[in-house]
C-alpha positions as CSV (number, residue, x, y, z in Angstrom):
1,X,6.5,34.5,-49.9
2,X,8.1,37.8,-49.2
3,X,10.4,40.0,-52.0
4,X,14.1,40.1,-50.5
5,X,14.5,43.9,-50.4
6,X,17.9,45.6,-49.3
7,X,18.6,47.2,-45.9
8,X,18.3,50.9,-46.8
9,X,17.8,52.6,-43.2
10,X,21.5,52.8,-43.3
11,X,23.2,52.7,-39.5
12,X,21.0,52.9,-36.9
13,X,21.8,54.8,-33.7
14,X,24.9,52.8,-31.8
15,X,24.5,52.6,-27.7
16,X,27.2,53.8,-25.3
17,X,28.4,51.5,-23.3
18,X,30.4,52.8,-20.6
19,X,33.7,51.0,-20.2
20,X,33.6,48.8,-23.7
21,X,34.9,49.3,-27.0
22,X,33.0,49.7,-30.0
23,X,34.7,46.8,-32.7
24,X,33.2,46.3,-35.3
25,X,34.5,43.5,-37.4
26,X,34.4,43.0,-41.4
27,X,33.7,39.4,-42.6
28,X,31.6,37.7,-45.8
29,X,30.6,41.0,-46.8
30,X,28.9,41.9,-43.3
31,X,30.0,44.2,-40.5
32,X,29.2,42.5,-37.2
33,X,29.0,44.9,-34.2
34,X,30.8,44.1,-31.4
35,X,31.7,46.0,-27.5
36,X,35.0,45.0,-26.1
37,X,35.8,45.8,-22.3
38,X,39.5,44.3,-21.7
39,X,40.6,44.9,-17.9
40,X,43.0,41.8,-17.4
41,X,45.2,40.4,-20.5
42,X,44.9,37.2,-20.6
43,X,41.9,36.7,-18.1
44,X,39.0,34.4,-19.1
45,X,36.7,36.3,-21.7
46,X,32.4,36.1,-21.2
47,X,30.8,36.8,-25.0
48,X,27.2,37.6,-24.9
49,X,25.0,36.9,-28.1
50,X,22.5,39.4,-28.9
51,X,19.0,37.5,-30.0
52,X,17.0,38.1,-33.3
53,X,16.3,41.5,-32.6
54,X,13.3,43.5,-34.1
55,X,12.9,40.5,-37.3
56,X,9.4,41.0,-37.4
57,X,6.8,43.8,-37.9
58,X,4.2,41.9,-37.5
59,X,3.5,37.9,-37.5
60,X,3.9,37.8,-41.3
61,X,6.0,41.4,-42.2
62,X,9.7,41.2,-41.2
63,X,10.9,44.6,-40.7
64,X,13.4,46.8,-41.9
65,X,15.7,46.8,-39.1
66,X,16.7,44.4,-37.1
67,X,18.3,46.1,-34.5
68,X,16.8,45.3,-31.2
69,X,14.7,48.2,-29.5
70,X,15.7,47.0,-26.0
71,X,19.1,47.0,-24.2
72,X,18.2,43.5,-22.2
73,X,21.6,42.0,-23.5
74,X,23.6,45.2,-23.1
75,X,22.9,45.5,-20.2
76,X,23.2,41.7,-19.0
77,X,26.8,42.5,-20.6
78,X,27.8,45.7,-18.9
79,X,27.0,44.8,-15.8
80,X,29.1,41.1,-16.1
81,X,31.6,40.5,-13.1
82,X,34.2,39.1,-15.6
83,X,37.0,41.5,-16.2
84,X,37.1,40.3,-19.7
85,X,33.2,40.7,-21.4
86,X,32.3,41.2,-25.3
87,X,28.7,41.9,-26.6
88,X,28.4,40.4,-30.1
89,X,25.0,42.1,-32.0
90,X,24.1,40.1,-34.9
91,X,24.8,41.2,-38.8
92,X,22.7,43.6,-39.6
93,X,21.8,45.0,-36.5
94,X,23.3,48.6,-35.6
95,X,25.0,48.7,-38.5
96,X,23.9,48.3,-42.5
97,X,26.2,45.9,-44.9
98,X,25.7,45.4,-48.7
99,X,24.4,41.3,-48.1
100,X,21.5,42.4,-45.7
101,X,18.3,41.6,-46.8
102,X,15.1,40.0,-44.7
103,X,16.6,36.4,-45.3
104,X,19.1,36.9,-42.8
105,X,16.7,38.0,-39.9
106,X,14.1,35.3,-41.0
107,X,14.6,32.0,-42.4
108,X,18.4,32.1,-42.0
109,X,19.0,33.7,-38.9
110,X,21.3,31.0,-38.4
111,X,22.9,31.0,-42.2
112,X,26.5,29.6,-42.4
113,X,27.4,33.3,-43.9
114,X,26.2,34.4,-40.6
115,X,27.0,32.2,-38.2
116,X,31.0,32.8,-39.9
117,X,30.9,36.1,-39.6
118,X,30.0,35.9,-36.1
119,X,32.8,33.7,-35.4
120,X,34.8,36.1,-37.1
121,X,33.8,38.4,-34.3
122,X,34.3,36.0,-31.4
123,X,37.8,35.0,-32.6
124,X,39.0,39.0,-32.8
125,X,37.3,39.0,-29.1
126,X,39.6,36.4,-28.2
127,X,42.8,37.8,-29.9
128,X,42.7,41.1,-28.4
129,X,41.6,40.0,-24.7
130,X,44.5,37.1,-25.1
131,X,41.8,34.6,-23.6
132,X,42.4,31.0,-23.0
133,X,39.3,30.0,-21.5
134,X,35.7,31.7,-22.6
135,X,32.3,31.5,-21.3
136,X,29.2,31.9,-23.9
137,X,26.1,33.1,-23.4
138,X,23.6,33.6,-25.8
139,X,19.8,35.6,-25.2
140,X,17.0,34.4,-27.3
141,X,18.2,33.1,-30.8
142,X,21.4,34.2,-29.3
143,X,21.9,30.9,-27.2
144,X,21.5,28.8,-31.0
145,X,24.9,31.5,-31.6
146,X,26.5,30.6,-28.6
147,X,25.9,26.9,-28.8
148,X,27.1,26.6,-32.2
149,X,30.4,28.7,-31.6
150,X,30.9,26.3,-28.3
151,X,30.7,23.6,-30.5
152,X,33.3,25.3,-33.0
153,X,35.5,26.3,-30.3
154,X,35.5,23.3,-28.3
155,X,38.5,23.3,-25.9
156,X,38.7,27.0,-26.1
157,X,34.8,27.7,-24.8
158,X,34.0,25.9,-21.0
159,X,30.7,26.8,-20.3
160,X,27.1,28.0,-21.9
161,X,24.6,30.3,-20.5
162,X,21.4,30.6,-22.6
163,X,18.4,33.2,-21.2
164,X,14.9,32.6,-22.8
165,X,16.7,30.9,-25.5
166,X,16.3,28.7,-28.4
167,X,19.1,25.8,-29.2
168,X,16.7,23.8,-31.1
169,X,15.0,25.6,-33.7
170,X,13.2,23.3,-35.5
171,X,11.4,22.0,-32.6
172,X,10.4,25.5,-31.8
173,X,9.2,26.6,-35.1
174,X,7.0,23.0,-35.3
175,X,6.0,23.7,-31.9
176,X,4.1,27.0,-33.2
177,X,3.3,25.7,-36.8
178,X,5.7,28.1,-38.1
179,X,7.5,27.5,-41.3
180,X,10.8,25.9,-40.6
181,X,14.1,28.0,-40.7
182,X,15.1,26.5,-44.3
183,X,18.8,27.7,-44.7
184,X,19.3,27.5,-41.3
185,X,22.0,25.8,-38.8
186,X,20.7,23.7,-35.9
187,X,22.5,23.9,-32.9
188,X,20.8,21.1,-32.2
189,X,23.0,19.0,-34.1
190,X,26.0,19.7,-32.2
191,X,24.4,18.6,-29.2
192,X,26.9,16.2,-28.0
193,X,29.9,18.7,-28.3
194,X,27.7,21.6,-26.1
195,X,25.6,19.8,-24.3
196,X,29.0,18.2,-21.8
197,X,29.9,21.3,-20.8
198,X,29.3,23.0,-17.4
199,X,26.0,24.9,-18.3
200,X,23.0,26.8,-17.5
201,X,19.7,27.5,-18.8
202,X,17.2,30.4,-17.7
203,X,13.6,29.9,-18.4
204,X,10.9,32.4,-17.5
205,X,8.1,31.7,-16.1
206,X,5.5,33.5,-17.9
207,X,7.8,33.1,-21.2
208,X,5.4,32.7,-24.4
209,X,7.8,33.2,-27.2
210,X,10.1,30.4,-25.3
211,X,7.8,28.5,-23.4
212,X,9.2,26.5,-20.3
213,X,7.7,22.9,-21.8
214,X,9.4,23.6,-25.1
215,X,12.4,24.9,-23.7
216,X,12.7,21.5,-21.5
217,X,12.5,19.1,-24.3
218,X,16.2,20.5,-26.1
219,X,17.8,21.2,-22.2
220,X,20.1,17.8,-22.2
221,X,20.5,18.2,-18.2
222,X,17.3,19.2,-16.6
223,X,19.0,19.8,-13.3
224,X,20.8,22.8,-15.4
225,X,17.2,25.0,-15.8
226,X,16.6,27.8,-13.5
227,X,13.0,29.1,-14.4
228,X,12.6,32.4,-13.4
229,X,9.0,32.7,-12.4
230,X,7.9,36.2,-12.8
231,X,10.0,36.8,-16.2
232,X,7.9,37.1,-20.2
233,X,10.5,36.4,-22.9
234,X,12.0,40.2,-22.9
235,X,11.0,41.7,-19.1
236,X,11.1,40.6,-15.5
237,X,14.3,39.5,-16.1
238,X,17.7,40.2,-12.8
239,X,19.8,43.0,-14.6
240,X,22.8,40.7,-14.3
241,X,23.3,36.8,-14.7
């Protein structure tokens, strides 16, 4: 058992991204970083999810910093064909906030403090793009995000895209003998409210983080996978979905 230590590194270095916004949006005490690109008021709006970014040193010392190293999601997001697109980063990632601490890049990832403030995020995304319909997608432990703000915003949200991702974490972490994400929302549990819309699941190929047998056990519509053959869980992925 780890000490719960503050986030000191402060704000770590924020990406351009050509054409978006930088929002960043206050809620429960956390900042959650957000990209806005608005070309067409009104227009449906695409939300990305960032995943659990750099959690983990190692296999048993999470790190300081969560901020992914990558830009895999950004760029999936700045290169989106929807005039309206959002890329939602998780708390604590880009940006430092007085809750952060390892808890909420380890066992609760998925925390209701988190998963709130997130929402927080998605409805401003909404507001200022005036959106009626949105379409989710969610990288990684991103795609648990997504699912669980599709099953939030049901009505408002029509479809789910997950890459490489996890919507069932409990099966996962018993799949490696992990300890399990105590703390923790399930997207699994609001399977029924996600799992009827229009959807579609990525798996790669030579994934080991998120492998394809796993992956296939909490897809309710098998005919909704596309496995990606050559792709690991963060490379040989198409620079747009």
């Amino acid at each position: 058992m780890f000490v719960f230590l503050l986030f000191v590194n402060g704000c770590a270095s924020l990406p351009d991204m050509r054409g978006f916004d930088f929002v960043p949006v206050s809620a429960g005490g956390f900042t959650v970083p957000m990209w806005l690109r608005v070309n067409k008021a009104g227009a449906p709006l695409k939300i990305w999810f960032e995943g659990d970014g750099f959690a983990w040193r190692t296999p048993t010392q999470p790190s300081y910093d969560p901020t992914p190293h990558g830009r895999v999601v950004l760029t999936w997001a700045q290169n989106d064909a929807a005039e309206n697109v959002a890329y939602i980063a998780r708390p604590c990632q880009y940006v430092d906030s007085d809750p952060c601490r390892f808890y909420y890049w380890t066992n609760g990832r998925f925390d209701p403090a988190v998963i709130n403030a997130i929402d927080a995020a998605f409805v401003r995304a909404v507001e200022s793009a005036g959106a009626k319909d949105v379409d989710v997608a969610g990288y990684s432990g991103g795609a648990t995000v997504a699912a669980l703000l599709a099953a939030r915003h049901a009505g408002l949200v029509r479809s789910l895209t997950t890459v490489a991702g996890v919507v069932d974490h409990a099966l996962w972490t018993d799949y490696f003998g992990d300890s399990p994400l105590d703390g923790s929302l399930n997207a699994a549990a609001e399977v029924k409210v996600w799992g009827a819309l229009p959807q579609k699941h990525f798996i790669g190929g030579k994934d080991k983080v998120v492998p394809e047998e796993l992956a296939r056990r909490w897809i309710p519509d098998p005919k909704t996978i596309v496995v990606v053959p050559g792709a690991s869980h963060g490379k040989g992925w198409p620079d747009s979905f």
